[in-house]
MOPAC internal coordinates of N, CA, C and O (Angstrom, degrees):
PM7 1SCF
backbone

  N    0.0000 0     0.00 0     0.00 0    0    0    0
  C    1.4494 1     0.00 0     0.00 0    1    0    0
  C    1.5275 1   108.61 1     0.00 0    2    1    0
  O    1.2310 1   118.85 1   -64.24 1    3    2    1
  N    0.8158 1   119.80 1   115.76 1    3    2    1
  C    1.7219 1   134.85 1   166.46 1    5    3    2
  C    1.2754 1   119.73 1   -76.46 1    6    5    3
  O    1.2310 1   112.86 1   -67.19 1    7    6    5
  N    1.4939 1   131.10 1   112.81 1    7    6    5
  C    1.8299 1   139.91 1   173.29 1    9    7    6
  C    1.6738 1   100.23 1   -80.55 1   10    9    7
  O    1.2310 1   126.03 1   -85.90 1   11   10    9
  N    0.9804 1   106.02 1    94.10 1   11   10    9
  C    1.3429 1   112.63 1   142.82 1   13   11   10
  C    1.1987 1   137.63 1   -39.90 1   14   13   11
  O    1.2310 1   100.70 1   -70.19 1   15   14   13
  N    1.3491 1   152.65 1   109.81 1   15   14   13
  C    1.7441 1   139.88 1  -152.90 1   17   15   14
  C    1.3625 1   109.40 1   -82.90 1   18   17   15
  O    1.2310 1   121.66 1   154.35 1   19   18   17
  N    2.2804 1   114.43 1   -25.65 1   19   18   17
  C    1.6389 1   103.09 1   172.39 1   21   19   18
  C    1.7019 1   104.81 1   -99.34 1   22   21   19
  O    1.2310 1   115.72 1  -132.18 1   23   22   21
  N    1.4573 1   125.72 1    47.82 1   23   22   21
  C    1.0998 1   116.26 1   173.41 1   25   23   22
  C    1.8481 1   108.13 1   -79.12 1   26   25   23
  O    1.2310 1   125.90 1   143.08 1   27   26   25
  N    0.8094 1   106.26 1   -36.92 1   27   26   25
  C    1.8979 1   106.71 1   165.92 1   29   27   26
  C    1.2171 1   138.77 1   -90.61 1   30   29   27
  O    1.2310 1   127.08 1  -161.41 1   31   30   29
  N    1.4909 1   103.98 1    18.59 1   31   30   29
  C    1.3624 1   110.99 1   158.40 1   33   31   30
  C    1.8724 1   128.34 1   -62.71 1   34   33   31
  O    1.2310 1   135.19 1   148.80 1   35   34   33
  N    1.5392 1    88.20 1   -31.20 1   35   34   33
  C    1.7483 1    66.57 1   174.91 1   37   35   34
  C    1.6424 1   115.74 1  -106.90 1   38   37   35
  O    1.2310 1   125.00 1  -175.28 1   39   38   37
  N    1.3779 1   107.99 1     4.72 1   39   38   37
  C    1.2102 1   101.29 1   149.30 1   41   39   38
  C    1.7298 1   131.86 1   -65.30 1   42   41   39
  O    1.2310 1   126.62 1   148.64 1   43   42   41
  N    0.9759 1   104.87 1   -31.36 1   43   42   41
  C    1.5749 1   123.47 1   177.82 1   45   43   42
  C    1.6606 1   104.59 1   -67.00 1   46   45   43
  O    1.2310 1   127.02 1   124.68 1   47   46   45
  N    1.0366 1   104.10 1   -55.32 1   47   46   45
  C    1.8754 1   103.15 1  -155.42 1   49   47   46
  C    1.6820 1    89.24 1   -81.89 1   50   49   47
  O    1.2310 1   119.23 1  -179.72 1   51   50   49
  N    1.5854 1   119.07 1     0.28 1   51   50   49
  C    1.2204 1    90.41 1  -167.69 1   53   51   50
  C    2.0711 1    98.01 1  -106.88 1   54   53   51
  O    1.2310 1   119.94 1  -170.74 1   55   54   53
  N    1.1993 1   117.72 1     9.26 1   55   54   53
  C    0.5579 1   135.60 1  -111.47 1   57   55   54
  C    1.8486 1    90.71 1  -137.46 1   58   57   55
  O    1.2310 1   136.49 1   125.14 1   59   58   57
  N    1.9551 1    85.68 1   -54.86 1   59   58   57
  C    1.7283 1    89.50 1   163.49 1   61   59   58
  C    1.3332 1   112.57 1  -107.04 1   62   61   59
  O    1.2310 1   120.89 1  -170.74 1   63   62   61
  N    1.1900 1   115.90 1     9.26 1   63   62   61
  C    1.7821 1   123.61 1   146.57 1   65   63   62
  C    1.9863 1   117.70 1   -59.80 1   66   65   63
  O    1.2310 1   125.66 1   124.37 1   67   66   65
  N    0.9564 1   106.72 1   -55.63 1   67   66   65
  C    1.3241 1   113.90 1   168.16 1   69   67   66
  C    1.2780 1   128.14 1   -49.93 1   70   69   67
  O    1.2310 1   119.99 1   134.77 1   71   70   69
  N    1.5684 1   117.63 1   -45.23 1   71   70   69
  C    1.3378 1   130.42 1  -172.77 1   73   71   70
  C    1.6766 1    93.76 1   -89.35 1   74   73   71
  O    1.2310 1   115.28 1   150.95 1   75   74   73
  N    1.2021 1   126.56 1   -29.05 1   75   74   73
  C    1.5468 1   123.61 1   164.44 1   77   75   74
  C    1.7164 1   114.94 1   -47.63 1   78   77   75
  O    1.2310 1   127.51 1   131.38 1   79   78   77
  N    1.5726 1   103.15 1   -48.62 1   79   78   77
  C    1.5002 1   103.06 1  -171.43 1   81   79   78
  C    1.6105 1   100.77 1   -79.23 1   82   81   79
  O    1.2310 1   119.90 1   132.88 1   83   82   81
  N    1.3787 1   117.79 1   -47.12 1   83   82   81
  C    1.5998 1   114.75 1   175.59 1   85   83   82
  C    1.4569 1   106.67 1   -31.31 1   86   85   83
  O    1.2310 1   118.49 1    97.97 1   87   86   85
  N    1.4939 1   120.48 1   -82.03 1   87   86   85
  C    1.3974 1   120.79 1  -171.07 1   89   87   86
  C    1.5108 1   114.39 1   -56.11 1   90   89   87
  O    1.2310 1   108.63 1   159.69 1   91   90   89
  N    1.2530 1   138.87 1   -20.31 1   91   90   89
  C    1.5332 1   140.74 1   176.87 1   93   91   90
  C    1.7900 1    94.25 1   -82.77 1   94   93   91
  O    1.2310 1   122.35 1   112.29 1   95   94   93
  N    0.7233 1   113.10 1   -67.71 1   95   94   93
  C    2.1102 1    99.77 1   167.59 1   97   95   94
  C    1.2739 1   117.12 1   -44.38 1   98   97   95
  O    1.2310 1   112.92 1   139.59 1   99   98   97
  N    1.4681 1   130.98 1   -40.41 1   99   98   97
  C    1.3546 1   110.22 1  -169.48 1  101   99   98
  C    2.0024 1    98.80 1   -86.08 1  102  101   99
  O    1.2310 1   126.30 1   159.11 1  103  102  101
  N    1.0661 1   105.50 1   -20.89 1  103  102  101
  C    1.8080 1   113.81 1   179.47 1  105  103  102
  C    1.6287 1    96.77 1   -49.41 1  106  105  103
  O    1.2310 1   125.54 1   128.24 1  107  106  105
  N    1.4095 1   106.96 1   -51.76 1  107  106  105
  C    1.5016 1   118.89 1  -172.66 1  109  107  106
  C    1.1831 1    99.43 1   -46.14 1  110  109  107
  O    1.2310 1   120.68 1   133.23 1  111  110  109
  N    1.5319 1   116.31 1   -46.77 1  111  110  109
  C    1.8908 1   103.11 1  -141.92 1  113  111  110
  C    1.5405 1    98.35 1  -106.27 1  114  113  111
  O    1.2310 1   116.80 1  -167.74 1  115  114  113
  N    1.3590 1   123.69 1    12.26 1  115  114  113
  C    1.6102 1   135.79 1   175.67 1  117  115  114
  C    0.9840 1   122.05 1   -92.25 1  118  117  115
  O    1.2310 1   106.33 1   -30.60 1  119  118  117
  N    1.1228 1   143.01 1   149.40 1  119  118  117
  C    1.9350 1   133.16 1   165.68 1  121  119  118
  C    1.3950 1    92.78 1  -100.20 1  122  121  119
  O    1.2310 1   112.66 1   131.71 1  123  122  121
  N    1.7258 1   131.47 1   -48.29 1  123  122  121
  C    1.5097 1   108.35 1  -162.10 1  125  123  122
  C    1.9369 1    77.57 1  -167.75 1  126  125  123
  O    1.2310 1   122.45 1   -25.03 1  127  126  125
  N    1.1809 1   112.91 1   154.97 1  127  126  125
  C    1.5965 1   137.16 1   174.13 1  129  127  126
  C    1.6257 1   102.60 1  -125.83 1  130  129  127
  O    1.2310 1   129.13 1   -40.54 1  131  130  129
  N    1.0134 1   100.02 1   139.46 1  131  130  129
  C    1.6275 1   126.82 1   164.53 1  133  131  130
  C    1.5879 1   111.06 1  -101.94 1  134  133  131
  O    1.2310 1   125.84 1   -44.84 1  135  134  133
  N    0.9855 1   106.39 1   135.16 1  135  134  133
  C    1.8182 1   138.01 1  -174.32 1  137  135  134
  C    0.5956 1   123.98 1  -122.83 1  138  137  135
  O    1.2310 1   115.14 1  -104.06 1  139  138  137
  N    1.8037 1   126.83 1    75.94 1  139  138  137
  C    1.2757 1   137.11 1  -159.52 1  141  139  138
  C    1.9490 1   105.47 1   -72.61 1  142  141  139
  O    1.2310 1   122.96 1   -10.15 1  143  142  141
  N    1.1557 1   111.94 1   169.85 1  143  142  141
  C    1.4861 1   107.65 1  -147.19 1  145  143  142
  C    1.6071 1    76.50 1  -115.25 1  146  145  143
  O    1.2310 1   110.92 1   104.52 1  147  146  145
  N    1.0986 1   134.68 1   -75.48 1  147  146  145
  C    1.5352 1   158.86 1   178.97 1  149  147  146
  C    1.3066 1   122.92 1  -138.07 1  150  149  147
  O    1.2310 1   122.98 1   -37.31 1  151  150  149
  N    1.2091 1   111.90 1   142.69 1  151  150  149
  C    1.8358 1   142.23 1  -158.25 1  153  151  150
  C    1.9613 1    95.43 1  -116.10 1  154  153  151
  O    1.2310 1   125.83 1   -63.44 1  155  154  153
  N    1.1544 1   106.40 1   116.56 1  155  154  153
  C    2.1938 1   114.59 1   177.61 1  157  155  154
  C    1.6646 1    73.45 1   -76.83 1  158  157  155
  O    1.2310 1   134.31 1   -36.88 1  159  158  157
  N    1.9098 1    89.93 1   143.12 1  159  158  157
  C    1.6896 1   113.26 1   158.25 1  161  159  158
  C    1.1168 1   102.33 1   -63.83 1  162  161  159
  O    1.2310 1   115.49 1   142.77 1  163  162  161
  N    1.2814 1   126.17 1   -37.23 1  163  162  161
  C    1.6161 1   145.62 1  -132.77 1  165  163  162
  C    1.6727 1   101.55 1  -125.70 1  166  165  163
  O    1.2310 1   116.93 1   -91.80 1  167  166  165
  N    1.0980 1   123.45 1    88.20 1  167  166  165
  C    1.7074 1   112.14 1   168.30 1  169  167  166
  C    1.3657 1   114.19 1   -51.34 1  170  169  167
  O    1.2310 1   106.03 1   133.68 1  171  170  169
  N    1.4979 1   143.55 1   -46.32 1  171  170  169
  C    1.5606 1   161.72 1   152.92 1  173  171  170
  C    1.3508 1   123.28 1   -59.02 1  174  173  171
  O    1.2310 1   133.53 1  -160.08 1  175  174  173
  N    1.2419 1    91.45 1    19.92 1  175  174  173
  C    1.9188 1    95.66 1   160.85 1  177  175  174
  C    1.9705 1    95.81 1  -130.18 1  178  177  175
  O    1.2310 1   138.01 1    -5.77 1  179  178  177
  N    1.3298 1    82.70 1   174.23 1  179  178  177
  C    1.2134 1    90.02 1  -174.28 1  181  179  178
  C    1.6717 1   110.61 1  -103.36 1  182  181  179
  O    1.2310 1   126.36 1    -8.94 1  183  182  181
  N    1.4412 1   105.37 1   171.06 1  183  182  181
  C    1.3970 1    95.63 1  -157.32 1  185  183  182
  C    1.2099 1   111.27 1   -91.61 1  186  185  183
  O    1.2310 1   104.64 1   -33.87 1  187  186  185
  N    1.4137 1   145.97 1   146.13 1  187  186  185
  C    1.4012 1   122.27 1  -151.40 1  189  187  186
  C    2.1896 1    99.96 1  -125.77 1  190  189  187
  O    1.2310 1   128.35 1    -5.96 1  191  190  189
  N    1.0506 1   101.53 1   174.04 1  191  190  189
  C    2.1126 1    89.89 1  -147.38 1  193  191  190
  C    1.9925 1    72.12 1   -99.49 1  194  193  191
  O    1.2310 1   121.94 1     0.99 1  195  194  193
  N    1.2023 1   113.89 1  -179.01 1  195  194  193
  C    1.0198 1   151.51 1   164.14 1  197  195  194
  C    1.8741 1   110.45 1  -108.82 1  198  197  195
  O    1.2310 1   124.19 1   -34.22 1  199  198  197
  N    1.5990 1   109.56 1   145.78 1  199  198  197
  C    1.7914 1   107.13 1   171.37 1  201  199  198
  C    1.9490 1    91.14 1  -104.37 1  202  201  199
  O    1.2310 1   122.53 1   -36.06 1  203  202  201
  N    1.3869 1   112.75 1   143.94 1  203  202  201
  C    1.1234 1   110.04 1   169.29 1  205  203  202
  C    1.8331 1   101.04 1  -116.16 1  206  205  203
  O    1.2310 1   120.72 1  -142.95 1  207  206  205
  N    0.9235 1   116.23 1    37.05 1  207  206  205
  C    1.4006 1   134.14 1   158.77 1  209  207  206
  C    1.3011 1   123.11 1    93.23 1  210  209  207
  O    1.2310 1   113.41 1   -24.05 1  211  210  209
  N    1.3265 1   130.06 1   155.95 1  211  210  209
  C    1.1462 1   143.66 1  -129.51 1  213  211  210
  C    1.6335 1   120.37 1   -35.04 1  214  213  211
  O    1.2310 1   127.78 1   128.27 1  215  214  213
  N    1.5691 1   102.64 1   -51.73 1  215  214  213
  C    1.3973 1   105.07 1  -160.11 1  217  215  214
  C    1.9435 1    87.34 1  -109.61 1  218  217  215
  O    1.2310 1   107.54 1  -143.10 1  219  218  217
  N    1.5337 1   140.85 1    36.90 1  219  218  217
  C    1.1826 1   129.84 1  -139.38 1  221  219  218
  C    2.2051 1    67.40 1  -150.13 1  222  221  219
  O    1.2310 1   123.64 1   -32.66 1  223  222  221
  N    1.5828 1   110.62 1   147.34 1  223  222  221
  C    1.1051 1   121.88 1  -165.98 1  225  223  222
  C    1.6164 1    82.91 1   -94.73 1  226  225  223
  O    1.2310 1   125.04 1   -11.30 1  227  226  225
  N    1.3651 1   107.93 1   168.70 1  227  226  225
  C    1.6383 1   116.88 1   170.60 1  229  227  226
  C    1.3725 1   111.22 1   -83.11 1  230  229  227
  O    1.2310 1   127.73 1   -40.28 1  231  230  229
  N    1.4890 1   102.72 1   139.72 1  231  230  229
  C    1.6032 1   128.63 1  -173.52 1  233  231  230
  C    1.7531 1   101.72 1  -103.97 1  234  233  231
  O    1.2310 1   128.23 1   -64.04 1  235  234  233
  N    1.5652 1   101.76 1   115.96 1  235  234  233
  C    1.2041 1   115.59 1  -169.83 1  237  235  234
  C    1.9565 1   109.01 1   -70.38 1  238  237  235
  O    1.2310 1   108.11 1   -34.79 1  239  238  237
  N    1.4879 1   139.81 1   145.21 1  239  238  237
  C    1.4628 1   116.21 1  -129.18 1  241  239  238
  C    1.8412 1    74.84 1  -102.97 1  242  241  239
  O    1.2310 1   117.99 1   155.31 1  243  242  241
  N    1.3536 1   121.43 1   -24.69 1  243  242  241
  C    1.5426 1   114.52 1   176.66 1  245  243  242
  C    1.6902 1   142.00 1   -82.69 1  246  245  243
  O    1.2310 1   137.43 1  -131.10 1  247  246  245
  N    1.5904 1    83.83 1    48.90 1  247  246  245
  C    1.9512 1    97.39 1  -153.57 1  249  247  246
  C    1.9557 1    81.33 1   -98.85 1  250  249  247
  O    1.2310 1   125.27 1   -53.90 1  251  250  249
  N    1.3368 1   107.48 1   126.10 1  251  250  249
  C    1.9788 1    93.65 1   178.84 1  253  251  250
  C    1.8050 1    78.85 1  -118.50 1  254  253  251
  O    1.2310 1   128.83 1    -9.15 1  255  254  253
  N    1.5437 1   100.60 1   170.85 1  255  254  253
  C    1.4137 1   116.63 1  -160.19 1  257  255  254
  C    1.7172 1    88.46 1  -123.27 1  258  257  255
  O    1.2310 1   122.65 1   -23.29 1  259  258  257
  N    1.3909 1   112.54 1   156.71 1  259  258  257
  C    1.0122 1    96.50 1  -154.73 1  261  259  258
  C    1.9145 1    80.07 1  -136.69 1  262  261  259
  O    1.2310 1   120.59 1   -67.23 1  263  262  261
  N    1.6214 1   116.47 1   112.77 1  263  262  261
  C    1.6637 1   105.96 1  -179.32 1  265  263  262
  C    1.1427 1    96.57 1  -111.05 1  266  265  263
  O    1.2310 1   125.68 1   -28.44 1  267  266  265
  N    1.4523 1   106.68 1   151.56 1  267  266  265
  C    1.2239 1   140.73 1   173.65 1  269  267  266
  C    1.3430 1   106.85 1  -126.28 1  270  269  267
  O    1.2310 1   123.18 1   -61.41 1  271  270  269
  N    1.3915 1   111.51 1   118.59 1  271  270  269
  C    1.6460 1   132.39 1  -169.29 1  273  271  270
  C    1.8380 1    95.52 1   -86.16 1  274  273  271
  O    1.2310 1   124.74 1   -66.47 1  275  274  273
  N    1.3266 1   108.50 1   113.53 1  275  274  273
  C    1.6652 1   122.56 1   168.58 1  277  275  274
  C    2.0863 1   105.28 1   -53.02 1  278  277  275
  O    1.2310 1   129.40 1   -30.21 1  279  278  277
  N    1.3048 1    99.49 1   149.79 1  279  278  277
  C    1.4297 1   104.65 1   176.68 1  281  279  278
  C    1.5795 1   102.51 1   -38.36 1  282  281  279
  O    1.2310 1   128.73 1   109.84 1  283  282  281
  N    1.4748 1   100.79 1   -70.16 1  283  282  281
  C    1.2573 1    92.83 1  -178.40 1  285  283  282
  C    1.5793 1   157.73 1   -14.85 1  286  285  283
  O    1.2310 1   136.91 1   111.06 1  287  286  285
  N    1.2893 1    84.86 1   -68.94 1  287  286  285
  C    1.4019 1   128.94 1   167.14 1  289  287  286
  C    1.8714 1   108.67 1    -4.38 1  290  289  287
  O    1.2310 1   122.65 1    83.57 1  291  290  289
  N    1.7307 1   112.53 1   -96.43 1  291  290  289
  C    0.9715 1   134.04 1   163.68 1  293  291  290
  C    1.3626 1   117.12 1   -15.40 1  294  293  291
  O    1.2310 1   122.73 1   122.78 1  295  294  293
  N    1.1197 1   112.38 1   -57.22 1  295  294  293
  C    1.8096 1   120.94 1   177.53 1  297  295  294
  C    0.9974 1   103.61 1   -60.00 1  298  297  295
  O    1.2310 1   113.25 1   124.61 1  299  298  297
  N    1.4477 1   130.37 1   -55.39 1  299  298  297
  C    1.5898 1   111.98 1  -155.56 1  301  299  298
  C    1.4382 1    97.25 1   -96.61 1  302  301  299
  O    1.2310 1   100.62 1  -169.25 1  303  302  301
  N    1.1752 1   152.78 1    10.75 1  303  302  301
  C    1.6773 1   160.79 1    95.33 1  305  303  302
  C    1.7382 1   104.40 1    -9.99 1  306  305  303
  O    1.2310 1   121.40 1   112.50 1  307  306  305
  N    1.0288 1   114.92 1   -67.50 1  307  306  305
  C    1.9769 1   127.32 1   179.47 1  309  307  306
  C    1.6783 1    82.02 1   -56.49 1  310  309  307
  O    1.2310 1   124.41 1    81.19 1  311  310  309
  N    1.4018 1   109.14 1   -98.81 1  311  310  309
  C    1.5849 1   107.31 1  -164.00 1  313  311  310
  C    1.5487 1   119.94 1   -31.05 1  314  313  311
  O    1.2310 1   110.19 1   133.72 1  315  314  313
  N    1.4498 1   136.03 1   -46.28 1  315  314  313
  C    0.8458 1   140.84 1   155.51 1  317  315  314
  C    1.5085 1   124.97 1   -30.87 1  318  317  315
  O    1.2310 1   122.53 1   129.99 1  319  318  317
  N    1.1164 1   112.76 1   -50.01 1  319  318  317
  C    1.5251 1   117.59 1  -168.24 1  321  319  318
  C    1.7464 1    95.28 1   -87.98 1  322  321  319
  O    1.2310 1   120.45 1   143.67 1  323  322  321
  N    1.3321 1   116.74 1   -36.33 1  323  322  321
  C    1.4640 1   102.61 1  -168.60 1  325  323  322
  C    1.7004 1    97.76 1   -78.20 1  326  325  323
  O    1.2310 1   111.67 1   159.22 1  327  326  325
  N    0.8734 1   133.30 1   -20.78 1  327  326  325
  C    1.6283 1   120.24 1  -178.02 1  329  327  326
  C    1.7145 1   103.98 1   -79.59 1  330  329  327
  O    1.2310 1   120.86 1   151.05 1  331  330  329
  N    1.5766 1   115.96 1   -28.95 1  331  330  329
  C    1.3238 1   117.53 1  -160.53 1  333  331  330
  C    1.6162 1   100.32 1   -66.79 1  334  333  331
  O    1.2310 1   129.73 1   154.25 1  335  334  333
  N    1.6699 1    98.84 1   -25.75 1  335  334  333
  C    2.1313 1   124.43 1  -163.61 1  337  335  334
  C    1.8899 1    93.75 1   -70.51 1  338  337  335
  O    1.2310 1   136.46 1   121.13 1  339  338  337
  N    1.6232 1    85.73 1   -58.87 1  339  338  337
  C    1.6909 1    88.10 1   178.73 1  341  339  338
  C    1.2328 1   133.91 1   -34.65 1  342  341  339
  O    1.2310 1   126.53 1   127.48 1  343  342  341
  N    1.5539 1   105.04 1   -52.52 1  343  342  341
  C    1.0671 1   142.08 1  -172.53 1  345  343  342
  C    1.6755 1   104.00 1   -58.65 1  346  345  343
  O    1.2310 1   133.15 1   101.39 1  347  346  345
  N    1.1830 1    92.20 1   -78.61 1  347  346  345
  C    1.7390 1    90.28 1   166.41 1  349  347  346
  C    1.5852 1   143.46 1   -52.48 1  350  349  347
  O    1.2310 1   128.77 1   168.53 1  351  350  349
  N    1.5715 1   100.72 1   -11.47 1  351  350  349
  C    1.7383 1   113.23 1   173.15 1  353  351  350
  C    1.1989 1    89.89 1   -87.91 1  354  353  351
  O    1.2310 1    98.86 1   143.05 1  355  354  353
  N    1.4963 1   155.59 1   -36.95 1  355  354  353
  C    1.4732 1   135.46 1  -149.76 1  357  355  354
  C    1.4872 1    94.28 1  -106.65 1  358  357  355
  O    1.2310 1   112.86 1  -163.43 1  359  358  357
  N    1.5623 1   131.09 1    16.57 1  359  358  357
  C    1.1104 1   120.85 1  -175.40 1  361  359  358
  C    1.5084 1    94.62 1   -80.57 1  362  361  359
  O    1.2310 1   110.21 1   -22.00 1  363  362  361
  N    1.6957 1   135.99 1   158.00 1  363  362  361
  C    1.0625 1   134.55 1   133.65 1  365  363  362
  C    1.6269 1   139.58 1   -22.12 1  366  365  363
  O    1.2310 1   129.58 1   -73.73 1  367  366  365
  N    1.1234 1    99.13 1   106.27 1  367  366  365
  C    1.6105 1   101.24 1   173.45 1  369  367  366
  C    1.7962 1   118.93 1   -37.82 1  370  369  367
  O    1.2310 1   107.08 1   -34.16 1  371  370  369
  N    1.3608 1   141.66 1   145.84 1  371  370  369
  C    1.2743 1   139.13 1   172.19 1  373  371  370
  C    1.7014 1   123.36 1    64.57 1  374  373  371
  O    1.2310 1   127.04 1   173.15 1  375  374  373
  N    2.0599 1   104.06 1    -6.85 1  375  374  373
  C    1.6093 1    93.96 1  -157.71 1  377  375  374
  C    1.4453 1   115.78 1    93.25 1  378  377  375
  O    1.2310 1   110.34 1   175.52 1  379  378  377
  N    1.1323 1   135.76 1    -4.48 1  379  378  377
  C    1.4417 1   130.90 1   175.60 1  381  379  378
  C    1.4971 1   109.24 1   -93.56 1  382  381  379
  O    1.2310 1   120.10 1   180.00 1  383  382  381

């Protein structure tokens, strides 16, 4: 039996086709997510800073980011993933 090196290509693309449409649906059904930065082991300690380097002030470790997905966004996530899906059904069976 011989391994071919593009025998998992269309497992792959089909694969981050899917996870393309997953995240473009859930974009849809969100207004905005929070991205927590870091979680204390310890609720009763205090929170301790991070250096982001030399000449750069300290970055406090509980700053969360807060995204908001543009109209856009979502769609070209959907379109994206369904061509990536396509893409991967018309690939050749085995690599040949």
């Amino acid at each position: 039996m011989l391994i071919r090196p593009n025998t998992m290509w269309r497992a792959f693309f089909c694969a981050i086709g899917i996870v393309l449409i997953i995240v473009g649906i859930e974009c849809l059904l969100i207004d905005s997510a929070v991205l927590v930065a870091g979680v204390l082991d310890d609720p009763g300690q205090p929170a301790q800073q991070q250096t982001g380097g030399l000449f750069s002030a300290p970055v406090p470790m509980n700053v969360d980011r807060v995204f908001k997905p543009s109209e856009w966004f979502p769609w070209s996530l959907l379109a994206t993933g369904s061509i990536v899906l396509l893409y991967s059904i018309s690939l050749k069976k085995n690599g040949e």
